[in-house]
C-alpha positions in Angstrom: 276.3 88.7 20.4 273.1 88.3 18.1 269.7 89.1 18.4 267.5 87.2 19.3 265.5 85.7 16.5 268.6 86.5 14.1 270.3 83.8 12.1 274.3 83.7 13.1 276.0 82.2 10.5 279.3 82.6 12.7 279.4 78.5 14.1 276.0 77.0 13.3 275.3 77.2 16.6 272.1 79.3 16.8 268.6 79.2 15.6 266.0 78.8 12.8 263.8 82.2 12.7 260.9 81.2 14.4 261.9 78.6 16.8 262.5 78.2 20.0 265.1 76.2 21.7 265.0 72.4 21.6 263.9 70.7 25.1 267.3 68.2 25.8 266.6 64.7 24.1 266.5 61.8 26.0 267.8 58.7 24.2 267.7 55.0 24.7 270.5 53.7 22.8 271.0 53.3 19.6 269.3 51.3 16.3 270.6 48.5 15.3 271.8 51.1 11.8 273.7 53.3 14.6 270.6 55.8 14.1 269.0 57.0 17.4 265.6 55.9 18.2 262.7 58.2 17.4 261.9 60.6 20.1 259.7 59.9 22.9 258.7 56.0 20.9 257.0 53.6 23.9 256.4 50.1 21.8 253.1 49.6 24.5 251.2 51.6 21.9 251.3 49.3 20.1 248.8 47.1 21.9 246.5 49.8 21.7 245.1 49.3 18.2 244.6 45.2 18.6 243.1 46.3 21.9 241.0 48.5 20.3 240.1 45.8 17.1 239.5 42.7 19.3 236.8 44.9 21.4 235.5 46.1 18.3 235.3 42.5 16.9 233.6 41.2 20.2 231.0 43.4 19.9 229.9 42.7 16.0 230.0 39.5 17.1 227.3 40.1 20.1 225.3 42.4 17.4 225.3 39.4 15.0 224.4 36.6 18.0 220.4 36.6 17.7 218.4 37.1 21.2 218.7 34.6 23.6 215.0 32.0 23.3 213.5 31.6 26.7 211.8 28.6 26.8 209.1 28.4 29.4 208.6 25.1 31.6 206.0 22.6 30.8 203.4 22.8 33.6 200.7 20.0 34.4 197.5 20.4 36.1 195.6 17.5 37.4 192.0 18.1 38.9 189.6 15.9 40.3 188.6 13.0 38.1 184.7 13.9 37.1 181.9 11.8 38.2 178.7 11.3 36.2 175.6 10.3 37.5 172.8 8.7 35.2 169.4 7.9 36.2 169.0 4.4 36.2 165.9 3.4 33.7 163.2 0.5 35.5 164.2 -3.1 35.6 163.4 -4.9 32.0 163.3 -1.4 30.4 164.1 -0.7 27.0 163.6 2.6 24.8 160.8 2.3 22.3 161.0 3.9 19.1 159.4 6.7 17.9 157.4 4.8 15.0 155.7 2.9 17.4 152.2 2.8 17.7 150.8 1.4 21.1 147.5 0.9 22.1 146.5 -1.1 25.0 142.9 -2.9 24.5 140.4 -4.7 26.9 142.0 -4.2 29.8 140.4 -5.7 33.3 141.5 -6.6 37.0 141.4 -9.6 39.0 140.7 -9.3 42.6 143.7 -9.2 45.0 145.8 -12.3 46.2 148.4 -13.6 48.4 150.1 -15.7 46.1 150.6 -16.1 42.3 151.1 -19.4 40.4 153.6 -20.2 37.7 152.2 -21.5 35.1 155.0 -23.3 33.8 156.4 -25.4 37.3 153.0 -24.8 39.3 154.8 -23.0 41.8 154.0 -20.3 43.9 155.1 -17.0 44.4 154.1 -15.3 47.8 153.8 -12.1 48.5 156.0 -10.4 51.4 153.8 -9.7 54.5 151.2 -7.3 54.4 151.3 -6.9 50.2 148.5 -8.4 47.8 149.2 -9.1 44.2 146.9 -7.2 41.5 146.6 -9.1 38.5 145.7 -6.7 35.5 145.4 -8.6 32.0 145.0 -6.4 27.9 145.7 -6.9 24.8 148.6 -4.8 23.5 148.6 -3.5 19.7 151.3 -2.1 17.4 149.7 -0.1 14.9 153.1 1.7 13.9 156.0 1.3 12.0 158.7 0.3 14.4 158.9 -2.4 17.6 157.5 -1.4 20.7 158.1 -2.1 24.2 156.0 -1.5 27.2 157.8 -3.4 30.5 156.3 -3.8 33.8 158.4 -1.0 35.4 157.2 1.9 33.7 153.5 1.0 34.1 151.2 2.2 37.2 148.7 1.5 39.2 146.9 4.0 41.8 145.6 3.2 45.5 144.9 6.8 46.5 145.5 9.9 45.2 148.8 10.2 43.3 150.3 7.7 45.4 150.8 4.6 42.8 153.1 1.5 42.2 155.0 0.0 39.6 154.3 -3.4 37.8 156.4 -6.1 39.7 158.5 -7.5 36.9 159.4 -10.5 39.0 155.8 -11.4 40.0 154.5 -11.0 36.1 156.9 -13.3 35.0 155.2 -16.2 36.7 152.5 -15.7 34.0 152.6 -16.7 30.4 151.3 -12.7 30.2 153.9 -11.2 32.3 156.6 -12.9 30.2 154.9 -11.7 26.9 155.5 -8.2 27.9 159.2 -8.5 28.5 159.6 -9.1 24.5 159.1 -6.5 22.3 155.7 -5.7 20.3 156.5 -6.0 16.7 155.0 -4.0 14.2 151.3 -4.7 13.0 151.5 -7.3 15.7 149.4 -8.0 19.0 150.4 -9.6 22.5 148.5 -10.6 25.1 149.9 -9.5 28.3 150.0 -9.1 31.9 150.6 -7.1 34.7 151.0 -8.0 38.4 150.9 -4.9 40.8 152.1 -5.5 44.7 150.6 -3.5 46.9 149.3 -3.2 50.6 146.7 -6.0 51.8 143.4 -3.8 52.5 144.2 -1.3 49.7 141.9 -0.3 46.8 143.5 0.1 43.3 141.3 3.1 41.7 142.8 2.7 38.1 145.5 1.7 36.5 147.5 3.3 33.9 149.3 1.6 30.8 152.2 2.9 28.2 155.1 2.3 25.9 158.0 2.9 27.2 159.5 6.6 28.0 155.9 8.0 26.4 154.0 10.7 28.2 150.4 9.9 26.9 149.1 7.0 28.9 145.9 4.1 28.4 143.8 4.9 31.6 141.7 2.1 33.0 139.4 2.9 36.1 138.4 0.2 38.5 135.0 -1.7 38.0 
């Protein structure tokens, strides 16, 4: 009997130095060449390289996709519809402009009355119960460059203290005068006009005070 580890040349039957014995083979058949298959060969390895390529593939794929755009919704807001007020300018009012150049000149009063004529139909205009009409009659002068206008609304005329009306546009207009004034005052020109004031039977007017329309420096007229 040999060694162990020692070559026997007697049959071929024992071992390479160095190595142990061979665990049995197990065997499937054989190759279509008669050659025995390779040992311990499973063909579902195969799959695991194009497993492992496809994922790989997916996922340049992903890396290559740009980010996904959000796109945010359209969003309407409606609020309450805005209201705006204006002052509303006297009746027969009109802006003057600022070349004009209005003096008001011999201005008087006639005593109060019930009633006015129109001196066109020879009509009469009464006034409502417990009012008087104040006639007040000038001479109006543009000495500026531009039209002016100086309507019945924006003039005054004071009973008592600050308390004051304004020119009845209606009541003037029965008068050649009143209807001058509803025109405007050209340049270098001159108007005679009138004013007609309603205010309360038994009242005094203590002055009366005259301007161009929308100007703060006013003609002041006393009574008497």
């Amino acid at each position: 009997m040999a060694e162990k580890g020692s070559w026997d040349e007697g049959g071929g039957a024992g071992r390479e130095p160095g190595r142990d014995r061979a665990a049995p083979e197990v065997t499937s058949g054989a190759s279509a060449e008669g050659k025995p298959p390779k040992k311990g060969f499973n063909p579902a390895w195969l799959l695991v390289p194009a497993l492992g390529l496809l994922l790989g593939g997916m996922g340049i794929a992903s890396m290559n996709r740009g980010p996904a755009v959000e796109t945010a919704p359209t969003v309407t807001v409606t609020g309450p519809t805005a209201t705006v007020v204006r002052p509303v300018a006297p009746v027969g009012s009109s802006t003057t402009a600022p070349g004009c150049g209005l003096t008001f000149l011999g201005t008087s009063m006639r005593p109060p009355v019930p009633r006015i004529q129109n001196d066109q139909t020879g009509g009469y205009l009464d006034a409502p119960s417990g009012q008087v009409f104040v006639v007040v009659d000038t001479t109006l002068t543009n000495s500026g460059t531009e039209d002016c206008y100086a309507t019945a609304g924006y003039q005054r005329a004071y009973t008592s203290g600050d308390a004051y009306r304004t020119g009845d546009a209606e009541a003037g207009g029965q008068l050649s005068g009143g209807r001058a004034v509803t025109q405007p005052i050209q340049a270098g020109k001159s108007v005679k006009g009138t004013y007609v004031f309603q205010v309360p039977a038994g009242s005094q007017v203590s002055s009366v005070r005259l301007r161009s329309n929308g100007s703060e420096r006013w003609t002041i007229v006393n009574a008497g």
